[in-house]
PDB file of N, CA, C and O in Angstrom:
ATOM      1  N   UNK A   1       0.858  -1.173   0.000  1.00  0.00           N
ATOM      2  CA  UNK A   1       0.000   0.000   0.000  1.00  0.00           C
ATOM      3  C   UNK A   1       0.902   1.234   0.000  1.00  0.00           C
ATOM      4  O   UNK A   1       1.874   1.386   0.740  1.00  0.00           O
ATOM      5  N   UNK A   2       0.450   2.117  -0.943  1.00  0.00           N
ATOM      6  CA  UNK A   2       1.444   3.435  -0.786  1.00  0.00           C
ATOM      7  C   UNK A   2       1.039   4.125  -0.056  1.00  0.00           C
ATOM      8  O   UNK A   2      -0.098   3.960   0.386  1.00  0.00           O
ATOM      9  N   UNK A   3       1.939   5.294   0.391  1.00  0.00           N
ATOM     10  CA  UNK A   3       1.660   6.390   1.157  1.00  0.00           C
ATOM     11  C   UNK A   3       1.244   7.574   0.081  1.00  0.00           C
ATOM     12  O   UNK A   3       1.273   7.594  -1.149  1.00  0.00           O
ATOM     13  N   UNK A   4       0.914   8.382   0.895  1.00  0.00           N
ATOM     14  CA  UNK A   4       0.673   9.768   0.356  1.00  0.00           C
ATOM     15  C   UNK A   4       0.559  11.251   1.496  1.00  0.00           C
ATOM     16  O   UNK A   4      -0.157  11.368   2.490  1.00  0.00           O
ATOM     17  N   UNK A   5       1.593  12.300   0.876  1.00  0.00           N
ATOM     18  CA  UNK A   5       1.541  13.355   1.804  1.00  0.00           C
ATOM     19  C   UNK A   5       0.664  13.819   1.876  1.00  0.00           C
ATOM     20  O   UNK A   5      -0.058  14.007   0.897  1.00  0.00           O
ATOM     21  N   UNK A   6       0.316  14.266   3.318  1.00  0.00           N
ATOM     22  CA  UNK A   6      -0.752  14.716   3.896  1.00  0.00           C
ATOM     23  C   UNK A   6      -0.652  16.042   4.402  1.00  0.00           C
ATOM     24  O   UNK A   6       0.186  16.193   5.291  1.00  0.00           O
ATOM     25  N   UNK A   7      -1.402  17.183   3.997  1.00  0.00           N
ATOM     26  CA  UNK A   7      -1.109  18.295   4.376  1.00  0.00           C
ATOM     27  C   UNK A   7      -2.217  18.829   5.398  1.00  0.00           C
ATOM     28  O   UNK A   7      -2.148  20.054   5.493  1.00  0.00           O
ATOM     29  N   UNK A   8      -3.172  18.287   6.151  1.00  0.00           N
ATOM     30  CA  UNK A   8      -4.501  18.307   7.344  1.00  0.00           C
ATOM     31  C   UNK A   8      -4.152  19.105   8.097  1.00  0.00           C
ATOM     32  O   UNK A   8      -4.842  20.102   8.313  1.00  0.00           O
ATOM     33  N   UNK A   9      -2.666  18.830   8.870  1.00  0.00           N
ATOM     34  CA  UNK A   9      -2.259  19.780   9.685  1.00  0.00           C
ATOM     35  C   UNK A   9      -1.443  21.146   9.067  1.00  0.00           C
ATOM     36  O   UNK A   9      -1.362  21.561   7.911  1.00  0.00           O
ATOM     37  N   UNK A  10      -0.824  21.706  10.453  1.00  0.00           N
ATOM     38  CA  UNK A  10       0.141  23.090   9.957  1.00  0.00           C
ATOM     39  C   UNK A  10       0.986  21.924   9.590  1.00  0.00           C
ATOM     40  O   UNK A  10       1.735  22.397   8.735  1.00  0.00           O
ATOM     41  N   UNK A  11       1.346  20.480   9.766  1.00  0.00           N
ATOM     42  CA  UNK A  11       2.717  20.415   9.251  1.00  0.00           C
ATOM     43  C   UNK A  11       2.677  19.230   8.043  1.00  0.00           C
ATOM     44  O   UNK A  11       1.632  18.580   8.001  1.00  0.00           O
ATOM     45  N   UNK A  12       3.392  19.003   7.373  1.00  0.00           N
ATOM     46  CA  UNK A  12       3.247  17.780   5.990  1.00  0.00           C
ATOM     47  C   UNK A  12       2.987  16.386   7.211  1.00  0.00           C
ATOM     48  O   UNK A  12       3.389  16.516   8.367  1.00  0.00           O
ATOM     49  N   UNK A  13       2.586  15.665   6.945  1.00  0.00           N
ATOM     50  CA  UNK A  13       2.600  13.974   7.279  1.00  0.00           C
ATOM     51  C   UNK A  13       2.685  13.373   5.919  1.00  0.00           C
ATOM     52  O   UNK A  13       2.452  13.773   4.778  1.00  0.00           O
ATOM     53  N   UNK A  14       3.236  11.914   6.630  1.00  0.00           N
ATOM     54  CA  UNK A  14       2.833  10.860   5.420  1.00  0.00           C
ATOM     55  C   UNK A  14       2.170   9.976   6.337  1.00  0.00           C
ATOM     56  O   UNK A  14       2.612   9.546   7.403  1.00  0.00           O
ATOM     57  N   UNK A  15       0.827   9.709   5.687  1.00  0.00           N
ATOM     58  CA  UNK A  15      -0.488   8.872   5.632  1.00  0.00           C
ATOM     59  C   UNK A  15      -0.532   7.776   4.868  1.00  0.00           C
ATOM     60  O   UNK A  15      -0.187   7.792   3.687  1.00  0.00           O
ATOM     61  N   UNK A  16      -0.873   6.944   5.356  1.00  0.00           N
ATOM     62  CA  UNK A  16      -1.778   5.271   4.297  1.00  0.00           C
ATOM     63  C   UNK A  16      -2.930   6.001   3.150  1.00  0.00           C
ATOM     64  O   UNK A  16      -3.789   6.844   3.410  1.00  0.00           O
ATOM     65  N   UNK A  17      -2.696   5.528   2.163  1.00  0.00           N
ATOM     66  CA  UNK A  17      -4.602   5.955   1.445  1.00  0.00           C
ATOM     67  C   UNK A  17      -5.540   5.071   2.687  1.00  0.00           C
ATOM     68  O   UNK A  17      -6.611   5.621   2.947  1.00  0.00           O
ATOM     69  N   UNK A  18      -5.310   4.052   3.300  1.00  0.00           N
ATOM     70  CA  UNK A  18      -6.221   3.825   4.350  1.00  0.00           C
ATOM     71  C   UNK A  18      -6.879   4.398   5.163  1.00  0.00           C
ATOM     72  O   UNK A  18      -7.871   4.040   5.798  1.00  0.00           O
ATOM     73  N   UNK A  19      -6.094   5.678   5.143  1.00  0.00           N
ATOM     74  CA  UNK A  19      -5.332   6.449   6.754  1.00  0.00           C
ATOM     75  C   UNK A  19      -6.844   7.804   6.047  1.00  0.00           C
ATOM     76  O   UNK A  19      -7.635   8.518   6.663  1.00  0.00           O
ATOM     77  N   UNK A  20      -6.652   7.627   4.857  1.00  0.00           N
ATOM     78  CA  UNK A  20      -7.515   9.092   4.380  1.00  0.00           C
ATOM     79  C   UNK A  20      -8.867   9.679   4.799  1.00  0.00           C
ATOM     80  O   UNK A  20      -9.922   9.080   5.007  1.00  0.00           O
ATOM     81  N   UNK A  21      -8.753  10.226   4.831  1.00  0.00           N
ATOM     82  CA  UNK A  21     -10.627  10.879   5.420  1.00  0.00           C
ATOM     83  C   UNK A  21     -11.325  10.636   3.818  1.00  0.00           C
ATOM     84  O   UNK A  21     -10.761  11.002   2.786  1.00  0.00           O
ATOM     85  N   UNK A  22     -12.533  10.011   3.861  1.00  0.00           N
ATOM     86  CA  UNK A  22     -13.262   9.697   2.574  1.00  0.00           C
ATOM     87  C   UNK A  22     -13.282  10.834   1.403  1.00  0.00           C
ATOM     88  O   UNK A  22     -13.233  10.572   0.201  1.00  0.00           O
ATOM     89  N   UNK A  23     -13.376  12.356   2.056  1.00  0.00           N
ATOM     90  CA  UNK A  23     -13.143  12.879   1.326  1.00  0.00           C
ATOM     91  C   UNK A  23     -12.398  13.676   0.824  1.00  0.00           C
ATOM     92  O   UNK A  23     -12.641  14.653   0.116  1.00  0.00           O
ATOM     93  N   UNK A  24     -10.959  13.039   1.390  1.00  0.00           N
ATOM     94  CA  UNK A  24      -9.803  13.264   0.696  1.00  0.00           C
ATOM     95  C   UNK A  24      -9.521  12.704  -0.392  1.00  0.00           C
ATOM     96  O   UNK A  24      -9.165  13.378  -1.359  1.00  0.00           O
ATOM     97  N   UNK A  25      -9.638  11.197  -0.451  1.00  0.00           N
ATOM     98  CA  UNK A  25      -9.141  10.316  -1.268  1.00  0.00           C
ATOM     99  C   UNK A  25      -9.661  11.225  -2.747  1.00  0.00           C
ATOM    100  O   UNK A  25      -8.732  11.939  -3.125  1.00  0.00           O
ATOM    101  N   UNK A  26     -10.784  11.337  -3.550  1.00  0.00           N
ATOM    102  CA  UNK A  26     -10.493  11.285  -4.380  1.00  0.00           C
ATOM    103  C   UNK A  26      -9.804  12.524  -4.835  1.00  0.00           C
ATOM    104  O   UNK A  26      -9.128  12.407  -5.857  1.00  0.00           O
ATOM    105  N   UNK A  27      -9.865  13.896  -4.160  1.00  0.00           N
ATOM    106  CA  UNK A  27      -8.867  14.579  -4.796  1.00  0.00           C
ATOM    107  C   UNK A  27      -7.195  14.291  -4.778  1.00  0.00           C
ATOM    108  O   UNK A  27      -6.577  14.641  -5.783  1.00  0.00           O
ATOM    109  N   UNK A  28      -6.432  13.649  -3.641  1.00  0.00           N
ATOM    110  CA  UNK A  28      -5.273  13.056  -3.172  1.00  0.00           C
ATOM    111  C   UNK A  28      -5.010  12.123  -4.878  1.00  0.00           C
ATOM    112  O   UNK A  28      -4.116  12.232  -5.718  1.00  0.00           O
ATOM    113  N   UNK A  29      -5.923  11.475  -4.831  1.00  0.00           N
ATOM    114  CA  UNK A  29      -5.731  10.705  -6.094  1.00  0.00           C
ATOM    115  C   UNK A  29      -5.953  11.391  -7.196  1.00  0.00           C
ATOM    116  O   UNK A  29      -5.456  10.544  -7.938  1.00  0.00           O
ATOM    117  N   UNK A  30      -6.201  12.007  -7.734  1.00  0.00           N
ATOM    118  CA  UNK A  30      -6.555  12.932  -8.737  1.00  0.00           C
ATOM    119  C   UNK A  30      -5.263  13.299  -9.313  1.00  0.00           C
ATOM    120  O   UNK A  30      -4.973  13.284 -10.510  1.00  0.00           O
ATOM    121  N   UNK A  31      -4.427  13.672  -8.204  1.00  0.00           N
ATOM    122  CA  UNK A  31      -3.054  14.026  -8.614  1.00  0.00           C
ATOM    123  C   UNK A  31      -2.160  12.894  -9.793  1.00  0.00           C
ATOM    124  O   UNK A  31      -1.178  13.257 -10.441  1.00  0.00           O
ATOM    125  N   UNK A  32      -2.565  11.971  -9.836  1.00  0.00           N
ATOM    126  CA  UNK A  32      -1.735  10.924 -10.241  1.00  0.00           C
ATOM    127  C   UNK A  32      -2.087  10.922 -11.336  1.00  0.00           C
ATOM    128  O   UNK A  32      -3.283  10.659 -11.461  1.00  0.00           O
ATOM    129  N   UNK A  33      -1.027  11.290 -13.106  1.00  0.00           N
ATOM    130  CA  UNK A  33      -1.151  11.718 -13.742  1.00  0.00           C
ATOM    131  C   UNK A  33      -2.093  10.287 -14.682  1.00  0.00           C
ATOM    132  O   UNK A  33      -1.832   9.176 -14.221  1.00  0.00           O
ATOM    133  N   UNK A  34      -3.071  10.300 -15.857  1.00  0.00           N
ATOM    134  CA  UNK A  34      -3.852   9.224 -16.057  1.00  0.00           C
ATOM    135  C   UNK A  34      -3.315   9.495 -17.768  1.00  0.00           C
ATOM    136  O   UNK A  34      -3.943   8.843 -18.603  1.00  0.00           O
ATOM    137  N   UNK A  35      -2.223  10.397 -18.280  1.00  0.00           N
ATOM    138  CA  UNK A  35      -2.083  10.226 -19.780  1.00  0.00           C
ATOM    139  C   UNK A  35      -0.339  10.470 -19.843  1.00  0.00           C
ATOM    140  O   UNK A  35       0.158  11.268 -19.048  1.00  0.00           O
ATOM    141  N   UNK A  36       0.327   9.908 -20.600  1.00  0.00           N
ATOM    142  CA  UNK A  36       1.197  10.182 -20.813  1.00  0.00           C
ATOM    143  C   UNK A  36       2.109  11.197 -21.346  1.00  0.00           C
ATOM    144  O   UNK A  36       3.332  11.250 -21.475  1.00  0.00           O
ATOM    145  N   UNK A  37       1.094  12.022 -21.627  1.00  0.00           N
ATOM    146  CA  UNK A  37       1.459  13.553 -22.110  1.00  0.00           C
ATOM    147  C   UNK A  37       1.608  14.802 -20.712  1.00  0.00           C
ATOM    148  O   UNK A  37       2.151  15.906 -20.674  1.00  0.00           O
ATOM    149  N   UNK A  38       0.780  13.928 -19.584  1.00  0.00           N
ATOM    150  CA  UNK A  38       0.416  14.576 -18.013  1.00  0.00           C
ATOM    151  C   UNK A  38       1.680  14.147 -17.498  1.00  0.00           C
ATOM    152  O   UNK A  38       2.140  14.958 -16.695  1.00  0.00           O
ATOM    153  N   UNK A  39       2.738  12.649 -17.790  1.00  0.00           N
ATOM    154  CA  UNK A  39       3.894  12.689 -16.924  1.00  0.00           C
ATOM    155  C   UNK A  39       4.759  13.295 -17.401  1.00  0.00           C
ATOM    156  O   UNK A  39       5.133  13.579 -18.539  1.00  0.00           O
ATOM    157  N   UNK A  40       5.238  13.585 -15.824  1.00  0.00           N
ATOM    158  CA  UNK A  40       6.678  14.493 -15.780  1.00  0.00           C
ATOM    159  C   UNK A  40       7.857  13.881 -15.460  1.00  0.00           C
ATOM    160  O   UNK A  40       7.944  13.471 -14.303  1.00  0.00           O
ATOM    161  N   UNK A  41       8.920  13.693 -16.296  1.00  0.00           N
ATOM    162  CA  UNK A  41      10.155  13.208 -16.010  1.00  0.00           C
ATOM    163  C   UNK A  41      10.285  11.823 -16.583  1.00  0.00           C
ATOM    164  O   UNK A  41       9.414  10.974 -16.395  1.00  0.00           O
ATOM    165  N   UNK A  42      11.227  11.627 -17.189  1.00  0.00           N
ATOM    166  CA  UNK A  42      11.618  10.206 -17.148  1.00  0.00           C
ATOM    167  C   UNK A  42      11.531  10.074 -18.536  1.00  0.00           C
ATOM    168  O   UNK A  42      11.137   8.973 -18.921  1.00  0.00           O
ATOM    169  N   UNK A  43      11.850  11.079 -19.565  1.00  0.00           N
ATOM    170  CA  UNK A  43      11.143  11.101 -20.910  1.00  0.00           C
ATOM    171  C   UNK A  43      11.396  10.500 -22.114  1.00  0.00           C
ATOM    172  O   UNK A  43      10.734  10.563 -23.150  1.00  0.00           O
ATOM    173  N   UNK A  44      12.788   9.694 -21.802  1.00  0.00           N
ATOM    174  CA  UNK A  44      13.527   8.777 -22.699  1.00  0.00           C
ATOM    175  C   UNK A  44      12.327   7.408 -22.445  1.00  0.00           C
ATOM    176  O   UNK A  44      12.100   6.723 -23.443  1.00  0.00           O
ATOM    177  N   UNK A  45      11.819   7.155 -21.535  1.00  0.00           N
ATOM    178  CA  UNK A  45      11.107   5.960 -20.628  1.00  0.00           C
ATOM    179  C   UNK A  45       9.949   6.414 -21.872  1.00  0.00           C
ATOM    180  O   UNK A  45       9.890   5.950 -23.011  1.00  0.00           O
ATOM    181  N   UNK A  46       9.022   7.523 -21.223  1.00  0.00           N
ATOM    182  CA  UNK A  46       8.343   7.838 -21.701  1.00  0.00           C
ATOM    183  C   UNK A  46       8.104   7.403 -23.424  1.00  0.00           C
ATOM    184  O   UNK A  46       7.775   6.283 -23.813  1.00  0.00           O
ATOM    185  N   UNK A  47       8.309   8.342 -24.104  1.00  0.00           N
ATOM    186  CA  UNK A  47       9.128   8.164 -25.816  1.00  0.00           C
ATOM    187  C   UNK A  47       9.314   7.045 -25.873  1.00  0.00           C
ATOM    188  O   UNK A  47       8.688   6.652 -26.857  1.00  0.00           O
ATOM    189  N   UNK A  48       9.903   6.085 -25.323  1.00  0.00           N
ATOM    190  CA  UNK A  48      10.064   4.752 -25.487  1.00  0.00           C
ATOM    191  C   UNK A  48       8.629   3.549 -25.690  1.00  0.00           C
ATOM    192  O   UNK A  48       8.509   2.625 -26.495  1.00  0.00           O
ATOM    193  N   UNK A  49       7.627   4.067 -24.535  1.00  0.00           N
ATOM    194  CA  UNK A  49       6.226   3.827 -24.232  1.00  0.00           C
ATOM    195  C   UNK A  49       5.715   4.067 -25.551  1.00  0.00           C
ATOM    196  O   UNK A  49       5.202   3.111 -26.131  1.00  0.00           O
ATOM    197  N   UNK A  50       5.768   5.180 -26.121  1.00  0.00           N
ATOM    198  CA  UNK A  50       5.110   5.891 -26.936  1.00  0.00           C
ATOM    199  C   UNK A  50       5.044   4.947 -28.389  1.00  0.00           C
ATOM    200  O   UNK A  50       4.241   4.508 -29.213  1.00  0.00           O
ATOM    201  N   UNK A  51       6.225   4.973 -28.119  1.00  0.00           N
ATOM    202  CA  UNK A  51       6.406   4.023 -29.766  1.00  0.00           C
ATOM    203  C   UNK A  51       5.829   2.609 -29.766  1.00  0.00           C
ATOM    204  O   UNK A  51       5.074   2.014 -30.536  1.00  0.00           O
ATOM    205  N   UNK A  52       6.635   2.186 -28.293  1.00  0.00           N
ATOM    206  CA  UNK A  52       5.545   0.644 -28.642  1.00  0.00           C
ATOM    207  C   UNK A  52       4.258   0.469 -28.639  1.00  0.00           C
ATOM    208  O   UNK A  52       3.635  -0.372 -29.287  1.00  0.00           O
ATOM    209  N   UNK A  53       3.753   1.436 -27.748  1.00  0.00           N
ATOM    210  CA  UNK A  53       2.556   1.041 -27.911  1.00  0.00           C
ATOM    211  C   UNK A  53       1.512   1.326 -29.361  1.00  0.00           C
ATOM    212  O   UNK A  53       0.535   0.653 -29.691  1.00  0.00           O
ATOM    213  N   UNK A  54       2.052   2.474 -30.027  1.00  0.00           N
ATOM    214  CA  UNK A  54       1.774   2.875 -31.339  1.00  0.00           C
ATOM    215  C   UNK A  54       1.960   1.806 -32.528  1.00  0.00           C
ATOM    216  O   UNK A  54       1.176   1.556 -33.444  1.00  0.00           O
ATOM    217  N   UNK A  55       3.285   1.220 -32.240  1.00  0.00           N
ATOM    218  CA  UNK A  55       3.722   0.161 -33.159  1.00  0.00           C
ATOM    219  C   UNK A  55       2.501  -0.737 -33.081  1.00  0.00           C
ATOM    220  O   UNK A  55       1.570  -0.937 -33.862  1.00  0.00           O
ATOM    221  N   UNK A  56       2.867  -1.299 -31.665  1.00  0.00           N
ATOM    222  CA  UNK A  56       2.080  -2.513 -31.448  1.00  0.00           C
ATOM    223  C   UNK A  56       0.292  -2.266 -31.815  1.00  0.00           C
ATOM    224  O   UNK A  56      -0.308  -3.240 -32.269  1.00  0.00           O
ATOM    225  N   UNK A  57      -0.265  -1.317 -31.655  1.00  0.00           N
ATOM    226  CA  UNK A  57      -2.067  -1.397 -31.924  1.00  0.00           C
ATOM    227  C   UNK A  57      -1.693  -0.723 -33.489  1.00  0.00           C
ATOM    228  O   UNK A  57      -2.759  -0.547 -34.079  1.00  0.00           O
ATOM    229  N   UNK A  58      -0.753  -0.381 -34.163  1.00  0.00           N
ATOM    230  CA  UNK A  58      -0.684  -0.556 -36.045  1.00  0.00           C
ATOM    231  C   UNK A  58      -0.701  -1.921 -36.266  1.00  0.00           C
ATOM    232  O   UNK A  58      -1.494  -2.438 -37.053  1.00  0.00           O
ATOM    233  N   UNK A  59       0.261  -2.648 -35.516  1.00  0.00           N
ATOM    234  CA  UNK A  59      -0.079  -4.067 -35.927  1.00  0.00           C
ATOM    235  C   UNK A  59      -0.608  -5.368 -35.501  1.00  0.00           C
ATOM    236  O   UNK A  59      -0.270  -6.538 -35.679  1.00  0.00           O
ATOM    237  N   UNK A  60      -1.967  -4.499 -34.604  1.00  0.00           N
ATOM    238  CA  UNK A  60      -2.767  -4.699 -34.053  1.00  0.00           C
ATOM    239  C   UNK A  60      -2.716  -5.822 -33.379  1.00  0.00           C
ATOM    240  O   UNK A  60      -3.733  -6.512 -33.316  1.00  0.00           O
ATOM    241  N   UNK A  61      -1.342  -6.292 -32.643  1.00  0.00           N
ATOM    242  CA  UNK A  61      -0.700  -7.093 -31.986  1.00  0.00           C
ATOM    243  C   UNK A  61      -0.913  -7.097 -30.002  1.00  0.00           C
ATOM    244  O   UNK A  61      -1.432  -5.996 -29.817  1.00  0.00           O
ATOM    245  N   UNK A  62      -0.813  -7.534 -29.089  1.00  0.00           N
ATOM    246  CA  UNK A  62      -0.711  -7.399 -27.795  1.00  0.00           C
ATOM    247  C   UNK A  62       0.094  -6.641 -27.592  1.00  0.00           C
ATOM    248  O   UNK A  62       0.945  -6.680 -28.480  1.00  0.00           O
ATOM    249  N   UNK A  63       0.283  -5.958 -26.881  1.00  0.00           N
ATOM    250  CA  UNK A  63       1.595  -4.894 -25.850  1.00  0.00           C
ATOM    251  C   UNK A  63       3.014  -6.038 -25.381  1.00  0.00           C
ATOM    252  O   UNK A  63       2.999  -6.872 -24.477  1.00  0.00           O
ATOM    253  N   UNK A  64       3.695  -5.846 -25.952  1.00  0.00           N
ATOM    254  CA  UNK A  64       4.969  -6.319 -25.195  1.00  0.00           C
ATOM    255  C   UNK A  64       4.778  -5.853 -24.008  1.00  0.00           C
ATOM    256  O   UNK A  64       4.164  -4.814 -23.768  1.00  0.00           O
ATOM    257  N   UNK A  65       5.640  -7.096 -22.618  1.00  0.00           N
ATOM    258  CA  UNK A  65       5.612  -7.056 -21.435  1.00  0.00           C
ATOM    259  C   UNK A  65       6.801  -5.713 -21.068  1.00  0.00           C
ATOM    260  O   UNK A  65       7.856  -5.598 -21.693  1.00  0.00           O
ATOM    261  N   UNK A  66       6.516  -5.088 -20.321  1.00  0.00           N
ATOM    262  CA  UNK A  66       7.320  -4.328 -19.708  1.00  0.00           C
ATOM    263  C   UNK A  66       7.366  -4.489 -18.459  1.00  0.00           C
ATOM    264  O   UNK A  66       6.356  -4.707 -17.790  1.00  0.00           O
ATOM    265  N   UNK A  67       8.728  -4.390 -17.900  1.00  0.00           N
ATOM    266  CA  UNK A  67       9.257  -4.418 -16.287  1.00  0.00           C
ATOM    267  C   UNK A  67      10.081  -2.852 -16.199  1.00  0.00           C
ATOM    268  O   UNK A  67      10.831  -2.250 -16.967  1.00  0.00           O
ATOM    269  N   UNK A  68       9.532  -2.577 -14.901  1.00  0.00           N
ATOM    270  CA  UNK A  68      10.154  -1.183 -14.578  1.00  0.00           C
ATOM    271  C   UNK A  68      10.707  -1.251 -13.328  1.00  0.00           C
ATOM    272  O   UNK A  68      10.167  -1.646 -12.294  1.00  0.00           O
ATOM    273  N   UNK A  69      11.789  -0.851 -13.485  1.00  0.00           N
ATOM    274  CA  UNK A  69      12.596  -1.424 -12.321  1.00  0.00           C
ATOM    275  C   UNK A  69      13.462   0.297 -11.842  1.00  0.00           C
ATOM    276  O   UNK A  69      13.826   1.294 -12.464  1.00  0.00           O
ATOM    277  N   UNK A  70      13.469  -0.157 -10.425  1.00  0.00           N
ATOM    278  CA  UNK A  70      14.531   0.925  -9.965  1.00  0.00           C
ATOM    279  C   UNK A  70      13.899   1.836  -8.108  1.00  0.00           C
ATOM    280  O   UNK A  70      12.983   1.529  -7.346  1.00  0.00           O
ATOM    281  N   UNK A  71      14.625   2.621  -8.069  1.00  0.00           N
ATOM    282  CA  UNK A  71      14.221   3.170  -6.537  1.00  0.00           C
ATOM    283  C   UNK A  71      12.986   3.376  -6.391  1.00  0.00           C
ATOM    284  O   UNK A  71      12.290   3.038  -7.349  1.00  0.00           O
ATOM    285  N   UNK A  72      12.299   3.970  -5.211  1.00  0.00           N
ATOM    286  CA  UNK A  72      11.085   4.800  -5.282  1.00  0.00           C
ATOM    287  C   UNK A  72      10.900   5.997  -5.434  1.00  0.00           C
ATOM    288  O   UNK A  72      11.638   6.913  -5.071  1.00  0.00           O
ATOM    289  N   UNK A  73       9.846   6.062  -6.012  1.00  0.00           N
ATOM    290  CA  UNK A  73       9.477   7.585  -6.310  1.00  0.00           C
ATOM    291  C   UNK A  73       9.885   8.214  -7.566  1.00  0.00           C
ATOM    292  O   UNK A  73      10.090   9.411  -7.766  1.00  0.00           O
ATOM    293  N   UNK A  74       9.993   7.032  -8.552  1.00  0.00           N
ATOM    294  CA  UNK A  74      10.315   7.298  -9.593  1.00  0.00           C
ATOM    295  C   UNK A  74       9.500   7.660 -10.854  1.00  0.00           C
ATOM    296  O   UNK A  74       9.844   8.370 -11.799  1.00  0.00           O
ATOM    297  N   UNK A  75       7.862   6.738 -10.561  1.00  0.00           N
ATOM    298  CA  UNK A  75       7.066   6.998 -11.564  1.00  0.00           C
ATOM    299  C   UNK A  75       6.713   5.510 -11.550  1.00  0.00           C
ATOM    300  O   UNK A  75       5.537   5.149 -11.506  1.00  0.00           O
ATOM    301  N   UNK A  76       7.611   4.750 -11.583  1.00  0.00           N
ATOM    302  CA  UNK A  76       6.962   3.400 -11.967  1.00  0.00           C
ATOM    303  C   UNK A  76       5.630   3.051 -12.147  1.00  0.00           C
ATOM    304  O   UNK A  76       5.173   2.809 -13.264  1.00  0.00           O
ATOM    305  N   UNK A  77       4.832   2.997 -10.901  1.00  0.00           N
ATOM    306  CA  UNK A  77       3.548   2.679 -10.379  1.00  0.00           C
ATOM    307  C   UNK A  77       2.628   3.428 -11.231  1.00  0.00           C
ATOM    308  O   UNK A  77       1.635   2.854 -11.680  1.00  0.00           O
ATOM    309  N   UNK A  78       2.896   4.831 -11.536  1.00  0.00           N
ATOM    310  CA  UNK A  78       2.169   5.719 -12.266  1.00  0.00           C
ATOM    311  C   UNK A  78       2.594   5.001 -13.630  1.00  0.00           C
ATOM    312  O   UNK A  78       1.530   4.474 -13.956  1.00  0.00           O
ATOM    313  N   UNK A  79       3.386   4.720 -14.471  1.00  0.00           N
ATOM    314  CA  UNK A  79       3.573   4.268 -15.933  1.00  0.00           C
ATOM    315  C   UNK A  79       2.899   2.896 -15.798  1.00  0.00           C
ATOM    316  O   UNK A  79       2.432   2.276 -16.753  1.00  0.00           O
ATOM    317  N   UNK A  80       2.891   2.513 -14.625  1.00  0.00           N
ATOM    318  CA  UNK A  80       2.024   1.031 -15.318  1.00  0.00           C
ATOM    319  C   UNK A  80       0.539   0.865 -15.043  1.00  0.00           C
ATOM    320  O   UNK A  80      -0.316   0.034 -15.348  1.00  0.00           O
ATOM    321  N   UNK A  81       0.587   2.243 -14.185  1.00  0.00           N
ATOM    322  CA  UNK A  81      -1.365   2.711 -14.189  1.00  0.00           C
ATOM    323  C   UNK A  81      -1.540   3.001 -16.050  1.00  0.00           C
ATOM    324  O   UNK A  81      -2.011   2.233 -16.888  1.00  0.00           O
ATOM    325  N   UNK A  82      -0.985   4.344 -16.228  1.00  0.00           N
ATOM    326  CA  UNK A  82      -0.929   5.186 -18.093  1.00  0.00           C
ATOM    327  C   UNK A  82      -1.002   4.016 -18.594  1.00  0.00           C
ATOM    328  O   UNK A  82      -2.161   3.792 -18.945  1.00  0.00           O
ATOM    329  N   UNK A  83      -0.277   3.123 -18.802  1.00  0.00           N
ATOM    330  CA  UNK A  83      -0.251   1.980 -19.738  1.00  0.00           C
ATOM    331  C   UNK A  83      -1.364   1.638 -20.420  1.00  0.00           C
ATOM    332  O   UNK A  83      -1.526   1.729 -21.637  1.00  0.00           O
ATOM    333  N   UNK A  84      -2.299   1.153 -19.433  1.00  0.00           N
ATOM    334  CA  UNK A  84      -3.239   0.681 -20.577  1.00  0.00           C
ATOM    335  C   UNK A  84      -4.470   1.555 -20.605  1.00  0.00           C
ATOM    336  O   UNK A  84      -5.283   1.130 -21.425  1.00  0.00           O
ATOM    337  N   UNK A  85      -4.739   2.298 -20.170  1.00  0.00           N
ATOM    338  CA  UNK A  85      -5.279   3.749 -20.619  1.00  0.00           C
ATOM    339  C   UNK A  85      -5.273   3.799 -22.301  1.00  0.00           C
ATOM    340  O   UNK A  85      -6.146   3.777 -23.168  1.00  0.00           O
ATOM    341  N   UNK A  86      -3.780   3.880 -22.281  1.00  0.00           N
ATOM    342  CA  UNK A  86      -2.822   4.781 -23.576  1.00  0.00           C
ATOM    343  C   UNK A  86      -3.558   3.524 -24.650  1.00  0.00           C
ATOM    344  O   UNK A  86      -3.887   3.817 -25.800  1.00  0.00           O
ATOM    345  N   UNK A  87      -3.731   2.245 -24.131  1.00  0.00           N
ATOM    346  CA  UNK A  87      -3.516   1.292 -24.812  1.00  0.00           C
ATOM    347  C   UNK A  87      -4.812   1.001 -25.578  1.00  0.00           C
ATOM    348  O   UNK A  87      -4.922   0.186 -26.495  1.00  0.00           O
ATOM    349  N   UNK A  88      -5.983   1.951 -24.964  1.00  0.00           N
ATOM    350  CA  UNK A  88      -7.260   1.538 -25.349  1.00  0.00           C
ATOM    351  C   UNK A  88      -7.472   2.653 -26.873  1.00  0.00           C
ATOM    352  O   UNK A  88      -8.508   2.603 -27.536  1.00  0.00           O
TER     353      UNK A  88
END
């Protein structure tokens, strides 16, 4: 389960989405970009996305598997939400 900063008080926290007051969640989530033109950073990754998935629905084939690997807080989680969004 991820966290997410919480700004309720005078000071930042980090919270559970568990942790959220009902009607936090959906603006908290809102933030999380849903097109690939909305992410920021990582843009070689990005561009890379772009093409296969373009290739792949020209030749109206399945999505090659992708693994995204590396620290947190990188985007990961968010590129493999976009994914199949992009894909429909």
């Amino acid at each position: 389960m991820s966290n997410i900063l919480s700004y309720s008080s005078d000071k930042p926290e980090i919270v559970s989405r568990a942790e959220l007051a009902e009607d936090q969640k959906p603006e908290m989530l809102s933030l999380r970009p849903e097109r690939l033109s909305e992410y920021i950073g990582q843009a070689e990754v990005v561009e890379t996305l772009k093409i296969a998935i373009e290739a792949a629905k020209k030749r109206e084939e399945p999505l090659d598997t992708f693994m995204f690997h590396g620290p947190p807080g990188l985007g990961k989680t968010t590129l493999a939400h976009i994914m199949p969004m992009k894909w429909r």
